[in-house]
C-alpha positions in Angstrom: 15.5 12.3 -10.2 13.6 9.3 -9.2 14.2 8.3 -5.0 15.8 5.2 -4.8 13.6 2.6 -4.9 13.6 0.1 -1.6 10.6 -1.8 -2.0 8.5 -3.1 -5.5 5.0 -4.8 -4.7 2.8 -6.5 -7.5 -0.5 -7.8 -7.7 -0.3 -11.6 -8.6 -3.1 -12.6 -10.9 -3.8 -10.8 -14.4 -0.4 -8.7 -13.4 2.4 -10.9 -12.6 0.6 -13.8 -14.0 -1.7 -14.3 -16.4 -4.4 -16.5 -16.6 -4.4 -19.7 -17.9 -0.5 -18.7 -18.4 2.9 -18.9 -16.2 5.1 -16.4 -15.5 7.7 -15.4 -18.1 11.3 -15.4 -18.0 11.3 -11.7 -18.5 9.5 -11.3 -15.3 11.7 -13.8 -13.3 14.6 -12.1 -14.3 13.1 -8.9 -13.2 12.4 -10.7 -9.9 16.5 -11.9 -10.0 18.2 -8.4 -10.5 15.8 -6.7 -8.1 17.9 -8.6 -5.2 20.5 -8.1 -6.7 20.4 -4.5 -6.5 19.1 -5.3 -2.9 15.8 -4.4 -3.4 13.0 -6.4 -1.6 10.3 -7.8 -3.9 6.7 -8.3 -2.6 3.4 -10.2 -4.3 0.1 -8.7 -2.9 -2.2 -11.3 -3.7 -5.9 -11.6 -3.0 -5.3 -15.3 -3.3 -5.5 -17.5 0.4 -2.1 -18.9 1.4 -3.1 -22.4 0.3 -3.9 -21.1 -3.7 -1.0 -19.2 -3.6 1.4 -21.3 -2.8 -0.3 -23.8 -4.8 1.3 -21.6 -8.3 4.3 -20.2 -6.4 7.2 -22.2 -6.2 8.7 -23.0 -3.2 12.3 -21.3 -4.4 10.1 -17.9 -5.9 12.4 -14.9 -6.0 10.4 -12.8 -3.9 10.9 -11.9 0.2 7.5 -11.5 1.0 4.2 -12.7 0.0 1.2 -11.1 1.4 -2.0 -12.5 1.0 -6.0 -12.7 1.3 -5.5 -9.2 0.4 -3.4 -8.1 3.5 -4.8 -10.4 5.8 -1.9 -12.1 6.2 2.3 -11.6 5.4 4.7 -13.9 5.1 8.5 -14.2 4.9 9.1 -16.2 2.3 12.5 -17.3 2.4 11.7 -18.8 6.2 7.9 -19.7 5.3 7.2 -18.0 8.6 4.0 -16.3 9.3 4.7 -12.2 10.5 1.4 -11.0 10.6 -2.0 -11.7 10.7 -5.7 -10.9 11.7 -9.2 -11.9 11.7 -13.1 -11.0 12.3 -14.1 -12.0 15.8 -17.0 -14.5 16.1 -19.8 -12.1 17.0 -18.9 -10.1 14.4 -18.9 -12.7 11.8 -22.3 -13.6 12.7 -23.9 -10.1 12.5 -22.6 -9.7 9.0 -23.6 -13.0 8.1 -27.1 -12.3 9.2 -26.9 -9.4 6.9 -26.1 -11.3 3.8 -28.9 -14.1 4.5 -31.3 -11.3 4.7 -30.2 -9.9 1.2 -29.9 -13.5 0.0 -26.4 -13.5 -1.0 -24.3 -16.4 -1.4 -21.0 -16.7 1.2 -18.4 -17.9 2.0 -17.1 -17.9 5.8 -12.8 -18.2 5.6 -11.4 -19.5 8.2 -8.6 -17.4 10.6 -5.1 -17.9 8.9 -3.0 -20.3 8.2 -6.8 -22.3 7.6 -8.4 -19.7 5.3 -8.7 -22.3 2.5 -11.2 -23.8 4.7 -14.9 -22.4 4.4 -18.6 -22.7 5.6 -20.7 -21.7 3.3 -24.5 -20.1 2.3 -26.4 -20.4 -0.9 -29.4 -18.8 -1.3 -31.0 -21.0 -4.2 -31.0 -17.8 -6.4 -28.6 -18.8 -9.7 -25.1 -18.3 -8.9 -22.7 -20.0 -11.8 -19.3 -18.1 -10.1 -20.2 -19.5 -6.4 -20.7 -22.6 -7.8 -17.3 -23.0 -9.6 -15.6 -21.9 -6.5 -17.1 -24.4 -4.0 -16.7 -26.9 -6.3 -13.0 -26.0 -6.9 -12.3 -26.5 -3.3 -15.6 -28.9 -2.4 -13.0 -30.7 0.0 -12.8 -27.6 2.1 -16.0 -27.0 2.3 -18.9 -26.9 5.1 -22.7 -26.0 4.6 -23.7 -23.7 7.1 -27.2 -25.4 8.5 -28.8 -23.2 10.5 -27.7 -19.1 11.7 -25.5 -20.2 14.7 -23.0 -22.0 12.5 -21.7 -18.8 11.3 -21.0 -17.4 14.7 -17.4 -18.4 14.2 -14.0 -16.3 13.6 -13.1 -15.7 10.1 -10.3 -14.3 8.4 -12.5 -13.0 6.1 -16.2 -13.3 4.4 -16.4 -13.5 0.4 -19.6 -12.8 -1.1 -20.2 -13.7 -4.9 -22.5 -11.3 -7.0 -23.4 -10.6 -10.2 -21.5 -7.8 -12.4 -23.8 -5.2 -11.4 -22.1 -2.5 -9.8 -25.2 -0.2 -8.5 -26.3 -3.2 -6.5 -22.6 -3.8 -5.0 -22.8 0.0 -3.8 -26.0 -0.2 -2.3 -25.2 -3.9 -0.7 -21.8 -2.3 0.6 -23.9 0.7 2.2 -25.2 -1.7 4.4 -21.9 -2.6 6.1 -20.6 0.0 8.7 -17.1 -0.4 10.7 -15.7 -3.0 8.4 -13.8 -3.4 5.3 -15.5 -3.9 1.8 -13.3 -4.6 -1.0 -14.4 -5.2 -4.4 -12.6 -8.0 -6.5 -13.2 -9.3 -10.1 -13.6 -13.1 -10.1 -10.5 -14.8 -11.3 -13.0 -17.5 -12.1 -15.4 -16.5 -14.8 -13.8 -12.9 -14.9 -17.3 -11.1 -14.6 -18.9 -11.8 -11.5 -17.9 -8.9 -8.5 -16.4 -10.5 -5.0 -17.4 -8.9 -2.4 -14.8 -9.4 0.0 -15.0 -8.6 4.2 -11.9 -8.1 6.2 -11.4 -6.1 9.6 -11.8 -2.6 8.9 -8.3 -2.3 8.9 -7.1 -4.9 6.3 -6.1 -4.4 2.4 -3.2 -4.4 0.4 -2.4 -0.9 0.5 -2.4 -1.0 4.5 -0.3 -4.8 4.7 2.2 -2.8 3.0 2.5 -0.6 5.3 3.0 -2.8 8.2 5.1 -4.5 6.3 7.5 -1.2 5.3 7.2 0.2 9.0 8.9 -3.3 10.2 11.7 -3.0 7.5 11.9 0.7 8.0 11.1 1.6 4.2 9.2 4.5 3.2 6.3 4.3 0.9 8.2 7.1 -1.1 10.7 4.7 -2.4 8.3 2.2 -3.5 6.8 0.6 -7.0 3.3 -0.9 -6.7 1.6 -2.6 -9.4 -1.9 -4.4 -10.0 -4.6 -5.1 -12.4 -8.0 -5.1 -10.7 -9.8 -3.3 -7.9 -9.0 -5.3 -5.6 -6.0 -3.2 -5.7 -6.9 0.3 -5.3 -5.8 1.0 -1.6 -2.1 -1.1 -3.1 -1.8 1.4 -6.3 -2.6 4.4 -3.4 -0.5 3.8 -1.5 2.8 3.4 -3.7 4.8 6.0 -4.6 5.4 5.0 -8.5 1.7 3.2 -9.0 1.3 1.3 -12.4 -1.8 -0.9 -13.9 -1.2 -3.4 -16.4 -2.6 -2.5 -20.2 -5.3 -5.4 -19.3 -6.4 -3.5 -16.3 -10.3 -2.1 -16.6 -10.5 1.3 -18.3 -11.4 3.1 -15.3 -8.1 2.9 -13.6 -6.2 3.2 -16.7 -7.6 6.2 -16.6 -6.4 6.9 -13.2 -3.1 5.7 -12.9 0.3 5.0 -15.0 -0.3 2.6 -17.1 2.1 -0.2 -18.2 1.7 -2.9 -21.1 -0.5 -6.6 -20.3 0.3 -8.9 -18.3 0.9 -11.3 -21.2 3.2 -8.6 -22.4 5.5 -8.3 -19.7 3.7 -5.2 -18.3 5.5 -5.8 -14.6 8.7 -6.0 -15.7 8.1 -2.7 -18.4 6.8 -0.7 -15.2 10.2 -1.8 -13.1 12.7 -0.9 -15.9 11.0 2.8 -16.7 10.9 3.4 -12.8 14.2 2.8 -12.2 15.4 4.4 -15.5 16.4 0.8 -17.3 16.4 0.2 -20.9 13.3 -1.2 -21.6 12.7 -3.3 -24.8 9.7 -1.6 -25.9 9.6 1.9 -26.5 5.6 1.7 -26.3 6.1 0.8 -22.5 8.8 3.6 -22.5 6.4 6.4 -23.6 3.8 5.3 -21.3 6.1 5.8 -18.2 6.8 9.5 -19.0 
């Protein structure tokens, strides 16, 4: 028999919401008889707190929101900010001086509640993805001019590459005593985010702050993403699910549930906790 379930965290984008899409009905009612069976509902985004809340309602059925992928947690009923860290100035500048010596393109975040706002690098090497996003938030956005100007604290550093994996392992080998967390772009959905936290920071780990303060256990959790952005998330939770759109190689890896554009959150919530489920596809898939 399954543990009661306490806690259910999802990935956001291309799981809870698709792109270019809303979220459905199915999925808010989901979100509504989750409290109501006084279970606490979590979004694990990878999204700052300025995007996020820029697609999340105000009134969203959800209790927590953690975001820049565990950086930062808040309540959501209060809007109040319960956790959150950053990279120390020295720090930021060391890794910085990295990336300018490999020519990468950056992005400096700022510490949190700020992380919308950015100084950035460009190399001059083409770089369609990097360009999207700093247009998409130009207004945020400072140049860095010379090496000193990234000797600043961060929340975090996000480095846009092209979809070649070998040369993200072999960028990421370069990087000791901090945290490297691959991402696909939500942008043009090819090119591979590099993104730089504290050692300590992901999803997977926010979570478990988060459970420790509300005295859960990650046994009597549901965690469910789309991307590998999520990997530490999907190991951490007890009852891990990836959407049907997720990329083959963690479909192979973990239970998988239907798309996102298919309802594939709600189809992972109802087989968990032993619900009817309206497609017997989804059912099947849960065994």
């Amino acid at each position: 028999m399954t543990p009661k379930i306490k806690i259910v965290v999802t990935d956001l984008d291309g799981t809870l919401l698709p792109s270019l899409g809303s979220i459905s009905k199915k999925n808010y009612d989901t979100l509504y008889k989750l409290k109501e069976q006084e279970i606490i509902r979590v979004i694990a985004t990878g999204r700052t707190l300025y995007s996020a809340l820029a697609v999340l309602p105000e009134d969203f059925p959800i209790d927590y929101l953690i975001f820049s992928s565990g950086a930062g947690i808040m309540q959501w009923n209060t809007k109040e900010l319960i956790y959150s860290q950053q990279i120390e100035a020295e720090e930021v500048f060391e890794l910085a001086k990295i990336l300018i010596d490999h020519e990468i393109d950056f992005m400096i975040q700022d510490p949190i509640p700020l992380n919308h706002q950015f100084w950035y690098y460009q190399s001059g090497n083409k770089n369609l993805d990097f360009d999207r996003r700093l247009a998409l938030y130009k207004q945020f956005a400072t140049p860095v001019g010379k090496l000193e100007d990234t000797k600043r604290d961060a929340c975090q550093i996000l480095a846009i590459l092209p979809n070649k994996v070998d040369w993200f392992e072999e960028l990421k080998a370069k990087f000791t005593d901090i945290k490297i967390i691959r991402a696909t772009s939500p942008l043009d959905h090819e090119s591979i985010w590099m993104e730089i936290f504290p050692e300590h920071i992901s999803k997977g780990r926010g979570c478990q702050w988060l459970c420790s303060k509300l005295q859960i256990k990650a046994s009597e959790s549901i965690a469910i993403g789309n991307d590998y952005n999520d990997l530490d998330l999907l190991d951490w939770g007890e009852h891990s699910f990836v959407v049907a759109n997720a990329p083959k190689e963690l479909r192979l890896k973990y239970q998988v549930t239907d798309s996102v554009t298919d309802d594939g959150f709600s189809k992972a919530v109802e087989c968990t906790l032993g619900e009817k489920t309206t497609s017997q596809q989804a059912a099947n898939r849960c065994l």
